[in-house]
N, C-alpha and C positions, 0 to 999 in steps of 0.2 A: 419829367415822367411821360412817360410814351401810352397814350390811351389806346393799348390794344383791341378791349371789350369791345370798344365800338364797329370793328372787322369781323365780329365769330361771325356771320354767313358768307365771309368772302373766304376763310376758313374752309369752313365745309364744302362750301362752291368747288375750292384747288382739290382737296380732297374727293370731291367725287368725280372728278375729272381724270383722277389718274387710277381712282376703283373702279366706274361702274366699266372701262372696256375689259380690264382685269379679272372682275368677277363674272363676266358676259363668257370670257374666256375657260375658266375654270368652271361655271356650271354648261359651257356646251362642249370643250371639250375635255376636260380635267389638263389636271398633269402628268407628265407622260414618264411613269415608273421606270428606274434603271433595275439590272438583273437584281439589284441587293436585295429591291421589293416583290418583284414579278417571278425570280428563278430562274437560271438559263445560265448561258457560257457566251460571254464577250472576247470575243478576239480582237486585238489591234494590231496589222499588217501593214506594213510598210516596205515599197518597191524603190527601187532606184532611177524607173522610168515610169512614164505615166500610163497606169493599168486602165483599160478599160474597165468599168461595172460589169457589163454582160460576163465578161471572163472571170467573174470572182462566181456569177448568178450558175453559170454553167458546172463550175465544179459542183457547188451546191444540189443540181441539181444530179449529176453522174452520184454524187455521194449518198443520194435520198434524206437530206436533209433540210431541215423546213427554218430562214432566217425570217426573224422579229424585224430585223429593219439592216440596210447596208448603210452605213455613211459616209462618206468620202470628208476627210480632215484637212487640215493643209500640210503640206511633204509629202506629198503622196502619198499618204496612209489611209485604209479604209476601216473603219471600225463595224465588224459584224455582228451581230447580238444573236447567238442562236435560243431555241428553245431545249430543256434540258434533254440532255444525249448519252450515252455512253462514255465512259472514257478513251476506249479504244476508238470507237468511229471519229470522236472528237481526234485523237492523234492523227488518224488517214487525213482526216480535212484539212489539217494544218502540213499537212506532208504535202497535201493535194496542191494548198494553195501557195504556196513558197514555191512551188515548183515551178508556179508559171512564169518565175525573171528567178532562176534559180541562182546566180550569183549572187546578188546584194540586197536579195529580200531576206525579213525577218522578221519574226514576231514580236512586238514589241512588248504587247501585253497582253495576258492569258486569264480569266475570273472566274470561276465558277462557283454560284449560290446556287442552292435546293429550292424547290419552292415550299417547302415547311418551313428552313429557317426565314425564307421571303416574306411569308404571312406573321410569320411571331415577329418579326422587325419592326411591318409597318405597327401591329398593335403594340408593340412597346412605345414605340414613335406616339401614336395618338392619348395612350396614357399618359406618358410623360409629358406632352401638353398641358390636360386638363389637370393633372396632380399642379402644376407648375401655373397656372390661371387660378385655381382655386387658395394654392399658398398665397399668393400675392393679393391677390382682393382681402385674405384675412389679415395678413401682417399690414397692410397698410391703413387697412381699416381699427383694428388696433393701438398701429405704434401713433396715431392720427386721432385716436378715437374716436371716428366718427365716420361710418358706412360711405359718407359721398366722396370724401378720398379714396377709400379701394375701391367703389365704382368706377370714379372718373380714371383712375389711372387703367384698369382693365380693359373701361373703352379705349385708351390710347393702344395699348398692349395690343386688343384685336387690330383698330386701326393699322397697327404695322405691318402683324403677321399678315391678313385681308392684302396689304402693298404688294406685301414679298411674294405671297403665292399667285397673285392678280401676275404679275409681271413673269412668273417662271410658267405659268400656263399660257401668256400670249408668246413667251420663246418658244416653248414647246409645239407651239404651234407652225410658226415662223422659220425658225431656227433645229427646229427639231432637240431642242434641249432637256437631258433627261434630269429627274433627280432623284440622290443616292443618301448612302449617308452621311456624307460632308453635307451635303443641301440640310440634311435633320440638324446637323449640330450650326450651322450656321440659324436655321430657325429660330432652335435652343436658345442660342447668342443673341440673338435682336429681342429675344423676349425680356432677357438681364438687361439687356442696353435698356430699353422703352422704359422700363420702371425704373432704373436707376436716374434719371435723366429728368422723371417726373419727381421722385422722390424731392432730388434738389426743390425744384420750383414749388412745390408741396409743403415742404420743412419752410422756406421764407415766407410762404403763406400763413402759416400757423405761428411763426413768431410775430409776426407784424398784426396776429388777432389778436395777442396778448398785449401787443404795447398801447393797438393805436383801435382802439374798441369802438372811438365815435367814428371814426370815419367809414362811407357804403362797402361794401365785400367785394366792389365791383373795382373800383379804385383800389384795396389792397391788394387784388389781384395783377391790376395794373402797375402798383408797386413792384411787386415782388415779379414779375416777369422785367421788368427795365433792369431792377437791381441782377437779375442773373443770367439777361441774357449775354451779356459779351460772355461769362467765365464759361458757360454752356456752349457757345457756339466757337469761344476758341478751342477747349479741350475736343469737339465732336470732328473742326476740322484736319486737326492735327493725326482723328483716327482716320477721317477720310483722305487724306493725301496717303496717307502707305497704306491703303487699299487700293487706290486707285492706280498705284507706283506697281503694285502686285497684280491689280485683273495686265493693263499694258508691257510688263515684263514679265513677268511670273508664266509659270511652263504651262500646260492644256492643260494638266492633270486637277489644277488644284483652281484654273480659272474661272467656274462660274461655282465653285465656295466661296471665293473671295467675291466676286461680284451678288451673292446672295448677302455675305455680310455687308460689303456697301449700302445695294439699296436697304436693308436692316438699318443701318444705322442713319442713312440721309431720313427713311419714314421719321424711325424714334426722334432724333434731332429736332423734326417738326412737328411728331403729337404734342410732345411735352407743353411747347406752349397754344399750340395751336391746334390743338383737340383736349386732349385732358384739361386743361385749366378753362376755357370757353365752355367746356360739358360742366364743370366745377358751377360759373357764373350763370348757366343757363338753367338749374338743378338750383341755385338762392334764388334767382327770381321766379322762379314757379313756388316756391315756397311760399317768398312774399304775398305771393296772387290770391294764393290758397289763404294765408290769410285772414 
């Protein structure tokens, strides 16, 4: 038996080593909304030689219209975010700018959100969170009966989302990386991973209270994390290799969903035993103390 207990502040130590630059990042700069949140018309254009910026900046400005950010992709493609336009002016612009290597440029890809449905997104977005935080603290508190299992697994749950937004706020920074609503349903995803992953290590908790009643909570803990860490971390690497098969081949489009579910899943992988069960054993001995 592997004495884990004895680790939880080297736990939290690794843990706030890859939060506190993460959450430094998201309370100064946030996350940096795609049109689906903000409203507006994304263009992706693609040349067969390589375009200067100024030359996209100039039609922009002949057309009098006002771009959220330019970015240049790899293939020579720039992806433009405008703010919301007409339809028609939007057509000139895309006339405008295909013009300038009129051969073998094209549009790649064309979007356009309202910013009413932008705002009713993000709040369905934030609802669905806390509906989906709140279910989980009661079912596990519940099917567990007993409040310190759906706390502790909760902690692990923010734990992860805290990971995943820490890290898309320091790209967004960096990298300019926006998020849409693959990034929300990936969120979604690591929130079912985090609790499923806990539940396991949760469920052998609770049978080993039934069997083996004289032994500390602190050692059953330690039990039941030995007994399931190989089945946990074979089944979590097996999801991480065809993630990570997908961020390195897998097309732009769908490339930082898939790397949102990644890091999603490497967090949850590690709350499980090494946030939620440590919050578990740290939650009996303050108990004890109390006393």
């Amino acid at each position: 038996m592997i004495r884990f207990s004895k680790f939880i502040w080297l736990y939290f130590l690794i843990s706030a080593v890859v939060l506190i630059p993460g959450m430094f990042a998201l309370i100064r700069f946030g996350l940096r909304p795609a049109i689906d949140f903000t409203g507006g018309t994304l263009i992706e254009v693609k040349y067969a030689v390589d375009m200067p910026q100024s030359s996209i900046e100039s039609v922009l400005k002949k057309q009098q219209l006002t771009a959220a950010s330019i970015q240049k992709s790899s293939n020579r493609e720039y992806i433009i975010r405008l703010k919301p336009e007409g339809a028609e002016k939007l057509q000139q612009f895309e006339t405008a700018v295909t013009s300038l290597e009129p051969k073998k440029s094209e549009i790649v890809r064309n979007e356009t959100v309202g910013p009413i449905l932008g705002k009713e997104l993000l709040q369905k977005t934030v609802t669905a969170a806390l509906f989906a935080i709140i279910a989980i603290l009661s079912y596990v508190g519940y099917a567990f009966r007993n409040i310190k299992f759906g706390v502790s697994a909760v902690v692990a749950l923010v734990h992860d989302l805290l990971v995943v937004l820490g890290i898309f706020a320091l790209l967004g920074v960096f990298y300019k990386v926006e998020v849409d609503t693959l990034f929300v349903t990936a969120f979604l995803t690591t929130m079912s991973f985090s609790v499923h992953d806990t539940i396991v290590v949760f469920d052998r908790i609770r049978e080993l209270l039934k069997r083996s009643e004289k032994l500390p909570f602190e050692t059953l803990c330690d039990k039941a994390l030995t007994e399931t860490m190989g089945r946990s971390f074979a089944n979590s690497m097996t999801i991480i290799f065809m993630l990570l098969a997908l961020v390195l081949l897998g097309g732009n489009n769908i490339r930082w969903f898939v790397f949102a579910l990644l890091i999603g899943t490497i967090a949850g992988t590690y709350s499980s035993p090494f946030i939620a069960t440590p919050v578990l054993v740290l939650w009996d001995r303050f108990e004890k103390r109390k006393r």
